[in-house]
C-alpha positions as CSV (number, residue, x, y, z in Angstrom):
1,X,-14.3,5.3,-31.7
2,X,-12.5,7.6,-34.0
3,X,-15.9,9.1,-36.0
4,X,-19.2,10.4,-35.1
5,X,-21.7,7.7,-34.7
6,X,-25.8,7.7,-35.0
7,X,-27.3,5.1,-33.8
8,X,-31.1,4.5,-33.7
9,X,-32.3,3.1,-30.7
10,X,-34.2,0.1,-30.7
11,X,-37.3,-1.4,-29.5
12,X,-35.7,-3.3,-27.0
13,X,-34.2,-0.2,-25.2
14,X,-37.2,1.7,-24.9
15,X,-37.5,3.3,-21.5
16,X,-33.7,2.9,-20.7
17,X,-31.9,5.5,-18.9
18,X,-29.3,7.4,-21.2
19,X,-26.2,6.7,-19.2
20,X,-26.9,3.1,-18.8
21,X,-27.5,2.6,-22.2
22,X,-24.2,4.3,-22.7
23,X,-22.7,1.8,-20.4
24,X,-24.2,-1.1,-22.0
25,X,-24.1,-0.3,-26.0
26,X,-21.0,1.4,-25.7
27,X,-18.3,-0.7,-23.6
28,X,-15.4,1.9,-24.6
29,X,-16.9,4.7,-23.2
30,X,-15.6,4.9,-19.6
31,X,-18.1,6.3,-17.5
32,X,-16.5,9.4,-16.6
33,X,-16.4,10.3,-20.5
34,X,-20.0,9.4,-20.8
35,X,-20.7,11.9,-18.1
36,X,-18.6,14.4,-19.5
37,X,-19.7,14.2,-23.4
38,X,-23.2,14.0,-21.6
39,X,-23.0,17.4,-20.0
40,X,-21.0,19.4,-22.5
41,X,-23.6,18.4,-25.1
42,X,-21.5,16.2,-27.0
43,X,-23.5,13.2,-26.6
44,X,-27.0,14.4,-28.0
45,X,-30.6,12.4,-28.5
46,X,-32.2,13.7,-31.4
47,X,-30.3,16.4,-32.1
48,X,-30.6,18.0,-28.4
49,X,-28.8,18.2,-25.2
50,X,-29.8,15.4,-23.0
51,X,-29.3,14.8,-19.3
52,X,-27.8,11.4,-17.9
53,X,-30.5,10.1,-16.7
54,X,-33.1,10.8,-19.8
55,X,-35.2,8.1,-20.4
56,X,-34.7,6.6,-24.3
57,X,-37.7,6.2,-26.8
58,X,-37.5,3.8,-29.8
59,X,-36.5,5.4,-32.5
60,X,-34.4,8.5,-31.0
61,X,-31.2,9.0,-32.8
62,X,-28.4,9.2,-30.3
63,X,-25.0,11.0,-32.0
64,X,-21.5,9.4,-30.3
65,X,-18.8,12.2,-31.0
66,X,-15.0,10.8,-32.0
67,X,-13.3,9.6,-29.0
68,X,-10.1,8.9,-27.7
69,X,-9.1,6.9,-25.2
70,X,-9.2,8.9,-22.1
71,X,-5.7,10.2,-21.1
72,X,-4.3,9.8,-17.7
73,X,-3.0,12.8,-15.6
74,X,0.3,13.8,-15.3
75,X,0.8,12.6,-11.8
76,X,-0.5,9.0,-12.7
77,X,-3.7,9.7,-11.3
78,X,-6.4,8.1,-13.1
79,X,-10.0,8.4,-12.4
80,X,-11.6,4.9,-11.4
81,X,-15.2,4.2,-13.0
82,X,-16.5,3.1,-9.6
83,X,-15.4,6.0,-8.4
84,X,-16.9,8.4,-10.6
85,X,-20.5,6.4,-10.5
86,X,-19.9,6.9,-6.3
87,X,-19.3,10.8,-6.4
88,X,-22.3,11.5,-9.4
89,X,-24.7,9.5,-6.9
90,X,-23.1,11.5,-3.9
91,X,-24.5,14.8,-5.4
92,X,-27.6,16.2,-2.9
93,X,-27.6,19.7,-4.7
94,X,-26.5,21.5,-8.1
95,X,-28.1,24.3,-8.9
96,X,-24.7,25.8,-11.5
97,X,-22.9,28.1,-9.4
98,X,-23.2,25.8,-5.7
99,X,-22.3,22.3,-6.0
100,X,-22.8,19.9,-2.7
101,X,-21.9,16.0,-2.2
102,X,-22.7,13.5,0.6
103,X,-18.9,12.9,1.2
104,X,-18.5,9.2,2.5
105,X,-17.1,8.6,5.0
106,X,-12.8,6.9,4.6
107,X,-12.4,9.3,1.7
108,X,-9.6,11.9,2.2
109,X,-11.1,15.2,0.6
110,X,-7.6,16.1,-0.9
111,X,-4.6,14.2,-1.8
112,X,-1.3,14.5,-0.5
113,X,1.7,11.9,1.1
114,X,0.3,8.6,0.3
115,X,-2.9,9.7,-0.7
116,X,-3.8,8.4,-3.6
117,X,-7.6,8.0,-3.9
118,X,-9.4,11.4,-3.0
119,X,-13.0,13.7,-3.6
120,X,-10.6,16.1,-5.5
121,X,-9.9,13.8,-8.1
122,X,-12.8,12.7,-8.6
123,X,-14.4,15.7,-9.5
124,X,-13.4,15.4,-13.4
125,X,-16.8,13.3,-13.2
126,X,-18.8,16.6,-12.1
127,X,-17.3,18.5,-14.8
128,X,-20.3,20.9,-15.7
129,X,-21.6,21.9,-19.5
130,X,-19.2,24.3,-19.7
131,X,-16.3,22.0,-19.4
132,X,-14.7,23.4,-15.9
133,X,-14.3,21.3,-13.2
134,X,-15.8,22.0,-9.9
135,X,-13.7,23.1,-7.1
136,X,-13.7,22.8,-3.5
137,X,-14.3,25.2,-0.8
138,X,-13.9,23.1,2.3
139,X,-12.7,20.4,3.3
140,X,-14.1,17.7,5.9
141,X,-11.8,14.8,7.6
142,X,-10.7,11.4,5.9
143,X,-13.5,9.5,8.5
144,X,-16.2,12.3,8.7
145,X,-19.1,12.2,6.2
146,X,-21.5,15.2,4.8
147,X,-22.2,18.1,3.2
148,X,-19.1,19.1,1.2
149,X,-19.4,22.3,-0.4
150,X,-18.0,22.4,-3.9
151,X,-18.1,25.8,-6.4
152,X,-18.3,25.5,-10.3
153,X,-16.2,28.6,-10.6
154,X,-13.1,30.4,-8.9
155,X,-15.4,33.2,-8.3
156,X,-17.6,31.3,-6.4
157,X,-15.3,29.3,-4.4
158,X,-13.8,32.8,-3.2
159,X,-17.1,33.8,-2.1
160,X,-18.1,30.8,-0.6
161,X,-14.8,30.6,0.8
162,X,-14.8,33.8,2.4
163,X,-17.9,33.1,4.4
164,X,-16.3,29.9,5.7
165,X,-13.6,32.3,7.2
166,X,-16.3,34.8,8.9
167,X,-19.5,33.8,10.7
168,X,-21.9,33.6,7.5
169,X,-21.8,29.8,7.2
170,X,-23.9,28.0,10.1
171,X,-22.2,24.5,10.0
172,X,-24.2,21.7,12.1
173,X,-23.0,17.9,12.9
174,X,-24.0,15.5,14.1
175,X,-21.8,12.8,16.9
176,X,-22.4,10.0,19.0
177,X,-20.2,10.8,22.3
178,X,-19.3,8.3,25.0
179,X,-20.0,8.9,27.7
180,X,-23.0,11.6,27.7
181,X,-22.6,15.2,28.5
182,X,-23.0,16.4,31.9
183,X,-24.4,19.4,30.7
184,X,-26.9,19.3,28.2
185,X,-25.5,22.2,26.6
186,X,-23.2,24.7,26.3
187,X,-20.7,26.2,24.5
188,X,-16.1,24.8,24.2
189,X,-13.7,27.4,24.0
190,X,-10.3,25.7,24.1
191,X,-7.3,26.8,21.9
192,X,-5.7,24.4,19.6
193,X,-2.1,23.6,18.4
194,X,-0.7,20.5,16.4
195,X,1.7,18.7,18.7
196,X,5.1,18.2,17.8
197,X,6.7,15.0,20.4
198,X,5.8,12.0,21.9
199,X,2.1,10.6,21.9
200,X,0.6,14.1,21.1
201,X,2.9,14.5,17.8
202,X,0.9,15.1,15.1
203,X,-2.4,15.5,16.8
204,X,-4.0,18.7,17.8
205,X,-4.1,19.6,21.0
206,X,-5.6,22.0,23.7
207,X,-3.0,25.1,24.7
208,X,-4.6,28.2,25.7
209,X,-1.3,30.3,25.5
210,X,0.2,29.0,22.1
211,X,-2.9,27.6,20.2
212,X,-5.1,29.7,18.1
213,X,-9.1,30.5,19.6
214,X,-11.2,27.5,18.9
215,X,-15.1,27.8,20.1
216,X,-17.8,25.0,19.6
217,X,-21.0,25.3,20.5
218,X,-23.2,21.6,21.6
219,X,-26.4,20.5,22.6
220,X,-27.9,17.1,23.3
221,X,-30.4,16.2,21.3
222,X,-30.7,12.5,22.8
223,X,-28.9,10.6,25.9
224,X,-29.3,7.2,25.9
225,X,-28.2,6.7,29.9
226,X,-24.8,8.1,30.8
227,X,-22.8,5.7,28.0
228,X,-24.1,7.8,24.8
229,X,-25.3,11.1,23.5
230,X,-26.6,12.0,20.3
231,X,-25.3,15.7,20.1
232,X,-25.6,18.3,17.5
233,X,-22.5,20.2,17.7
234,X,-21.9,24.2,15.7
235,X,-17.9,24.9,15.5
236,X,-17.9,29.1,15.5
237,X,-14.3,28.5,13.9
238,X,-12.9,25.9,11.5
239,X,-9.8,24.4,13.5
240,X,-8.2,21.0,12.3
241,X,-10.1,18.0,13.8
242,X,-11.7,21.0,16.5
243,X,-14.9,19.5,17.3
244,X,-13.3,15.8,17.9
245,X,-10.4,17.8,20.3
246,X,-13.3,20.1,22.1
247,X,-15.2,16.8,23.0
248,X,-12.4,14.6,24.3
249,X,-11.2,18.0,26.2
250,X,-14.3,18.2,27.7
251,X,-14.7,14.1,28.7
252,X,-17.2,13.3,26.2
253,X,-15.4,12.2,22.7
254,X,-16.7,11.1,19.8
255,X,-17.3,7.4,19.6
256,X,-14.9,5.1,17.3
257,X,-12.2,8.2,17.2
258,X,-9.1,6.0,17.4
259,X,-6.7,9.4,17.5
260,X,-8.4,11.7,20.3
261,X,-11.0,8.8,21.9
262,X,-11.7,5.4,23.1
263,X,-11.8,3.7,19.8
264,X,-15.0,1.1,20.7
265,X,-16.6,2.7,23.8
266,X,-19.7,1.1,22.9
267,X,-19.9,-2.5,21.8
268,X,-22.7,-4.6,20.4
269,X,-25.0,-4.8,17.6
270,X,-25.6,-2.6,15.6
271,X,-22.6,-0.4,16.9
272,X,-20.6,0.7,14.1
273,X,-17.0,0.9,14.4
274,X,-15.9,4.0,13.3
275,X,-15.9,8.0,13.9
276,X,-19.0,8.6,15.0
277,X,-19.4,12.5,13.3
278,X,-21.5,13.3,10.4
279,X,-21.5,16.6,8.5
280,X,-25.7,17.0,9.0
281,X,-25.6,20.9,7.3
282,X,-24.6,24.1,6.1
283,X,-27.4,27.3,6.2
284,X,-26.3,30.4,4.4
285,X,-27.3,33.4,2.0
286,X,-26.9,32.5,-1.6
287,X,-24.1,34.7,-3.0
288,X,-26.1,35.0,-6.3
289,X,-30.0,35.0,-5.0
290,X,-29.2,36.4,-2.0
291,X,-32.0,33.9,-0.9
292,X,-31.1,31.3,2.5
293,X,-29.8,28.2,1.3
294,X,-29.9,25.0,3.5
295,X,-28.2,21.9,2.2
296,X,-28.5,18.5,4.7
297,X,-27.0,15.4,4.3
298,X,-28.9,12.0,5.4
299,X,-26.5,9.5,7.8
300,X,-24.9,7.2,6.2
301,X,-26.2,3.6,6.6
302,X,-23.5,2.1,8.6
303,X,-23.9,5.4,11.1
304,X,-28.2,5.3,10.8
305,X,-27.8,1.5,12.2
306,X,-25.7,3.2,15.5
307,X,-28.4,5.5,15.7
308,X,-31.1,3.1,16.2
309,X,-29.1,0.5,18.0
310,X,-29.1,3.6,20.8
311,X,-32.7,4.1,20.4
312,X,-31.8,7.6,18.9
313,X,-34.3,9.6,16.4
314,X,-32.8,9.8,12.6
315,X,-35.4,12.8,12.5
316,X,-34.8,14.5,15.7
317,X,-38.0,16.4,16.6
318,X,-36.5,20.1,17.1
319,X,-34.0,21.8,14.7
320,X,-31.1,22.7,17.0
321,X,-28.9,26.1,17.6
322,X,-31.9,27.7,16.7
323,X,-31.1,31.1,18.1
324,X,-27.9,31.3,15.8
């Protein structure tokens, strides 16, 4: 498509959504451009800026601006359309400073040796009116889903980023540990180092001389017997893989965590087999509002189906940690 393009819409399309219209009339179009020409106002329906999911009345004019095919990135990284569709869908908050996903879970947030599908990548497909891509603030594990806390602006990731070092972010997951708790709740504080030989190489472990102060507070929110807990769990700091380390050190790990665990504790159906740890939220003050900002992140479906093979509430009926 190398000039502009208006095209009426017809009677036929009346009531479709603009970016599947997009998808349908206009083959070439990957649908990361779409999104992008969408949001920077390229792609307009009678003259105005549209969003993606407008719904089309006969007779709008849409305009199609000149397009090349999209180019790939230096590394060789090119952006898959499933991909893009997956992280637009993932967004559970934008409000065009503070941008948050549902991360799916087997997903590594950032690339690196042999890494070569990642959130980072994919946020061209985010890219806001302005044209800059979103960055991220945090980061969460390869097999941990959740709120992932993105900024549209280095500004804003250094603030954002900055309460993520200090104690202004209140960060809550959810976990399915086997066995349950002794204790129904209570509060880890186990220092952590990476391991460097034999079977602890490359995994973090508990040293309270060498490793740097790690503290997690729990609580059970559910037990189903002594086999499983549903626990809420609030890490005070933000060591690598702390609260999966915290809860093996302490004889409750996380269900389906291969590296610090039992890997399938729990059998049967309904039991998925995987890390049991889900990002549930993040509460904090608004940088620009100064207003208290809580963003929460349903289960995923293959985790909601361990929940209620164990009997335990999706919706528990208390809020927990609520003293901090």
């Amino acid at each position: 498509m190398k000039d502009v393009q208006h095209i009426k819409i017809p009677q036929d399309d009346d009531g479709q959504r603009l970016d599947r219209w997009l998808k349908k009339n206009v083959p070439e179009m990957s649908f990361v451009m779409a999104q992008k020409l969408i949001r920077t106002g390229q792609i307009r329906v009678d003259g105005k800026r549209a969003k993606p999911d407008a719904r089309l009345i006969a007779g709008q004019e849409i305009r199609l601006p000149p397009m090349d095919e999209r180019p790939e990135k230096g590394d060789g990284y090119r952006l898959r359309d499933e991909d893009a569709e997956m992280i637009v869908k993932a967004v559970i908050y934008d409000d065009g400073d503070i941008l948050a996903i549902n991360k799916p879970a087997g997903i590594a947030t950032q690339g690196g040796m042999n890494i070569e599908r990642h959130i980072d990548g994919m946020l061209e497909a985010l890219t806001g009116k302005d044209g800059v891509k979103p960055r991220l603030v945090h980061r969460l594990d390869k097999d941990t889903s959740g709120v992932l806390l993105l900024a549209r602006s280095a500004e804003m990731a250094r603030r954002l980023g900055k309460m993520f070092q200090g104690r202004d972010m209140k960060k809550i997951y959810w976990a399915i540990t086997s066995p349950a708790p002794l204790e129904m709740e209570g509060e880890i504080k186990a220092h952590l180092i990476k391991g460097t030989h034999g079977p602890d190489k490359d995994k973090m472990i508990v040293d309270m001389k060498e490793g740097q102060k790690a503290y997690t507070n729990y609580e059970v929110m559910e037990v189903a017997g002594k086999k499983a807990a549903f626990v809420a769990f609030m890490p005070k700091t933000g060591r690598t893989h702390q609260i999966r380390v915290h809860a093996a050190h302490m004889g409750f790990p996380l269900l389906g965590d291969a590296k610090y665990g039992v890997k399938a504790a729990i059998e049967g159906p309904g039991i998925t087999q995987r890390l049991h740890l889900h990002a549930r939220s993040l509460e904090f003050q608004h940088p620009v509002t100064r207003k208290k900002l809580k963003l929460s992140a349903p289960l995923p479906a293959d985790l909601a189906k361990s929940w209620e093979a164990l009997g335990f509430q999706k919706k528990p009926d208390h809020e927990p940690f609520a003293g901090f």
